[in-house]
N, C-alpha and C positions, 0 to 999 in steps of 0.2 A: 467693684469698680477698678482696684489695680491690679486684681488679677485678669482683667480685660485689655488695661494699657499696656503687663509686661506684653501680653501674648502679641500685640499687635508690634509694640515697638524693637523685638527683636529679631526680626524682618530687615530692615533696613540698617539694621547694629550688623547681623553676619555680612549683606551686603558691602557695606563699607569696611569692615574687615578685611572680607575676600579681595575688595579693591586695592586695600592697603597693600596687603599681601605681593598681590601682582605688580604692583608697579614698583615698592623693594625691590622683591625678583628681578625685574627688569633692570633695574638700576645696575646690579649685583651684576647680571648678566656679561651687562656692557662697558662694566668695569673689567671682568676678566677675561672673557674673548673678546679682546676689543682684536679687529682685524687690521694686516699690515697695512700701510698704506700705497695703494699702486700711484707710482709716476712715468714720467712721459721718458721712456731712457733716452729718446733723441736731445729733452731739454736737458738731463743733468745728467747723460752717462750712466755708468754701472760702478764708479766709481765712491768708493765711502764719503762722504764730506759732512760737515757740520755749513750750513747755509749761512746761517747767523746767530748770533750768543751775544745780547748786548743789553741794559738797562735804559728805562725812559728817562731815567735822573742820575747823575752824576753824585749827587752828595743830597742826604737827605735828615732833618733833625729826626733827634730824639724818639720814637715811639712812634713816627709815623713809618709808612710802607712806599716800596717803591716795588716798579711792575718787571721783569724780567722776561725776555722774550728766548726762542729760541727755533730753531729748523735746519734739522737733518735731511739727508737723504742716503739710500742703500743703506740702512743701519735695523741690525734685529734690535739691538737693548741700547739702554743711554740711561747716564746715572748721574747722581748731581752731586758734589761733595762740597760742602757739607749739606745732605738730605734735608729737605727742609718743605719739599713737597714732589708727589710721584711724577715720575715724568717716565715718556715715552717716545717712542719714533712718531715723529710727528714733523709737517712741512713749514709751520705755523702754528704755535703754540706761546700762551704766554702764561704768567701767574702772581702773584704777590708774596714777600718777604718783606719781614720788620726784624731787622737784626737789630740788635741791644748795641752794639760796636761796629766798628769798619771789618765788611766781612768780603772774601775773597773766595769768590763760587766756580768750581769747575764745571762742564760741562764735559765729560766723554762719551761718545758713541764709537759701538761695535757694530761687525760686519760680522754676516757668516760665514766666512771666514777667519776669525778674530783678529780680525785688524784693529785695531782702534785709531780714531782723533780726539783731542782734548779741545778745547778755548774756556780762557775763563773770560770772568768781571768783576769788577771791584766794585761795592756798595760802600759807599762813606759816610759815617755815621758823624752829624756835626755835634 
């Protein structure tokens, strides 16, 4: 009798594997060729700019999180200091930080060219 259940039930064990697997993959995929993003050069030029770099909270206690926003344009790379999660050229993007303390986050974006701009914001820990 269970050597009747294994036979049947490992059928739908590799199927859902092989599904795991693919959709990993996929994730994996679209994490590293993630494509630039095309904009409209009439609306914002060809010129490098940081769009906006700003926080939904001003000051936030103890252990909670606050949401951080940000949008480039004409930009190959964009880096955050202090790293606290990946970021990329992007028009609209936002994400979550809980600093321990009042932290002070840069935002710079490069051009291919390597131009760069920077903006930061201050997260205020009460």
């Amino acid at each position: 009798m269970i050597s009747k259940v294994l036979r049947i039930t490992w059928i739908p064990v590799v199927l859902i594997l092989l599904y795991s697997g693919w959709l990993m993959w996929r994730r994996h995929e679209s994490a590293v060729f993630r494509k630039p993003v095309l904009v409209d050069r009439d609306a914002y030029g060809t010129e490098l700019k940081i769009l906006n770099f700003y926080t939904r909270s001003d000051a936030i206690a103890r252990g909670e999180k606050a949401l951080v926003c940000y949008g480039v344009v004409n930009a190959v790379s964009v880096r955050l200091d202090p790293p606290v999660e990946d970021v990329w050229p992007s028009l609209s993007r936002c994400f979550e930080v809980g600093p321990a303390k009042t932290t002070r986050y840069t935002l710079t974006a490069e051009s291919a060219d390597h131009q760069a701009v920077s903006a930061a914001v201050e997260v205020k820990v009460r």
